[in-house]
C-alpha positions, -999 to 999 in steps of 0.1 A, spaced: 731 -720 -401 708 -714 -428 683 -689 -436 653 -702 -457 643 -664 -463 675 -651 -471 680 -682 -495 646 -672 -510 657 -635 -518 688 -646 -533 673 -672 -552 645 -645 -567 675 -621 -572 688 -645 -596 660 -650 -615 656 -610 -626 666 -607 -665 692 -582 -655 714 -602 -635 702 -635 -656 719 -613 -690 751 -603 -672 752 -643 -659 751 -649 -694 777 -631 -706 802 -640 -682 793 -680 -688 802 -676 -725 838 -689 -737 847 -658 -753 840 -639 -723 872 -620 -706 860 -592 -680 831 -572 -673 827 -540 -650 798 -534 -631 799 -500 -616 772 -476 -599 762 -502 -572 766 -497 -536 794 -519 -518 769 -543 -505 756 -546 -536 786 -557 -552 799 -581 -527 762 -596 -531 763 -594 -568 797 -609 -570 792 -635 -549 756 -648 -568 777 -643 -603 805 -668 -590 779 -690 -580 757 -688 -611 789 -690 -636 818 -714 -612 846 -690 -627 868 -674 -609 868 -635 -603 894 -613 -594 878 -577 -580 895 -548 -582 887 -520 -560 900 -486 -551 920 -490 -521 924 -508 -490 895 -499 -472 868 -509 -501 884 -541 -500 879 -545 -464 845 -538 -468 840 -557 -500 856 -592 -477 
């Protein structure tokens, strides 16, 4: 089931120049990797997942051990 408000949000989210630059960067050719650190582990799953969606490439996520990755899925 689908939220209309939560869609809303995410939609806005992906609107702000910051995350419409690092979209950018990752949807060029040349583009390999990037690291986004200092954001909370919500924030990354949420950032990762709008980024995939934005770009359609693949990600791989590395994390510090198990636990963050538990969190992070």
């Amino acid at each position: 089931m689908r939220n209309p408000q939560i869609e809303n949000l995410f939609s806005s989210l992906k609107l702000e120049p910051a995350f419409q630059a690092i979209a950018s960067a990752l949807a060029a050719p040349a583009s390999r990797r990037l690291r986004l650190s200092g954001l909370t582990a919500t924030a990354k799953a949420l950032c990762s997942a709008l980024l995939q969606e934005a770009t359609g490439r693949p990600q791989i996520i590395v994390v510090e051990g198990v636990k963050q990755a538990e969190i992070l899925a």
